[in-house]
C-alpha positions as a printed Julia matrix, in Angstrom:
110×3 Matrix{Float64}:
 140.26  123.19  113.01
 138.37  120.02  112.29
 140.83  117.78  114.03
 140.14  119.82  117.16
 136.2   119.6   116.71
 136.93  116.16  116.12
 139.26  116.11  119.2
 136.41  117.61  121.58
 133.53  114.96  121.34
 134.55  111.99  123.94
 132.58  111.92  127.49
 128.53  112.76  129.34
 127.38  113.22  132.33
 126.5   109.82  133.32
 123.65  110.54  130.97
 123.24  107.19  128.69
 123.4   106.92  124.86
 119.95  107.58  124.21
 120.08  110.83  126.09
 123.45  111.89  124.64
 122.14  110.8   121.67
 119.18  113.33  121.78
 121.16  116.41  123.32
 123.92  116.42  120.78
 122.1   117.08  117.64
 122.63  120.72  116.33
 125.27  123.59  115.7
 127.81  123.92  118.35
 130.4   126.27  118.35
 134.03  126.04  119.99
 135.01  127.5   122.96
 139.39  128.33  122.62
 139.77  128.26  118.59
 137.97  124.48  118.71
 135.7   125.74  115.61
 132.43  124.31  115.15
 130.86  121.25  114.28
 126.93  120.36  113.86
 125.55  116.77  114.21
 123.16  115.47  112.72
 120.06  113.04  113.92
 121.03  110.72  111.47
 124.08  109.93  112.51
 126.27  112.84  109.96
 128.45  115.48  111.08
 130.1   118.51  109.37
 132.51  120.9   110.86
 134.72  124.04  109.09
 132.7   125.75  106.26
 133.13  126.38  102.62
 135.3   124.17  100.32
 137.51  123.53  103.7
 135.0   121.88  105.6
 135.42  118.28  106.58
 132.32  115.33  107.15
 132.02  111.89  108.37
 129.5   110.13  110.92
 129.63  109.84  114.25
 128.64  107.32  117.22
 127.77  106.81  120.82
 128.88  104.04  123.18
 128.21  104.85  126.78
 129.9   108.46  127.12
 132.18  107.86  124.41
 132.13  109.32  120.85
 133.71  108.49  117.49
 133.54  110.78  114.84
 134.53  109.1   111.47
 136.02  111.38  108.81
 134.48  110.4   105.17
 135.43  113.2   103.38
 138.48  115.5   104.33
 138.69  119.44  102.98
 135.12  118.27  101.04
 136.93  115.13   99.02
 136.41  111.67  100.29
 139.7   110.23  101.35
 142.17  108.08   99.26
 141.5   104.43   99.37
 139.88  103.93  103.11
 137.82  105.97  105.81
 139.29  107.87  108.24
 140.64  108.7   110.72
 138.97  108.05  113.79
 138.64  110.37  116.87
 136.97  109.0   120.03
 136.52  111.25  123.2
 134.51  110.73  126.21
 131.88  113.12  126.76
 131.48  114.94  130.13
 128.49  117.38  130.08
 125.85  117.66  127.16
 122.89  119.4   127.36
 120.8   121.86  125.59
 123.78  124.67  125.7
 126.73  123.23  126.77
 129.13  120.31  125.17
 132.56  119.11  126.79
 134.64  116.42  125.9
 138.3   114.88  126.68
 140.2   113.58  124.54
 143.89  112.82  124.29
 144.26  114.61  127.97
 142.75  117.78  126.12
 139.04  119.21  127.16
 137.03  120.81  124.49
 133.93  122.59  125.45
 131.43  123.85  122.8
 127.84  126.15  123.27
 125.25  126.46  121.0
């Protein structure tokens, strides 16, 4: 479930980073089984729930974003950070959230 979250952040609407940057903060929740992830302002995300939930941070770069996984199933992972999923982010706006990534589009609502 988190690698699909993960999978589902990676393109915008020819918006900018600092306008991606302010629309994606908040709960969204997957469209097709995708699950649901929340961003943070400050740069932390969180998706799954429970003891099987996974974190990391995330980015912008023009209408791509990389999510960095820090801590896997709630434990940090073994000896590095990672992985790393990049997407490019197609829409984002206050209810809607696609993504490509991989050849796969991910759409989210909130």
């Amino acid at each position: 479930m988190l690698f699909t979250a993960l999978l589902l952040l990676a393109g915008c609407d020819r918006h900018g980073d600092a306008a991606i940057r302010k629309s994606l903060p908040g709960t969204w929740h997957g469209q097709s089984g995708a699950g649901e992830v929340v961003f943070s302002p400050d740069g932390s995300f969180t998706t799954g729930g429970g003891a099987n939930h996974d974190a990391g941070t995330w980015q912008i770069s023009g209408e791509t974003l990389t999510m960095t996984i820090t801590n896997f199933n709630g434990l940090p992972p073994v000896g590095k950070i990672g992985p790393v999923v990049q997407g490019r982010i197609t829409r984002v706006d206050s209810h809607f959230l696609t993504y490509t990534s991989g050849g796969q589009i991910y759409s989210f609502s909130r």
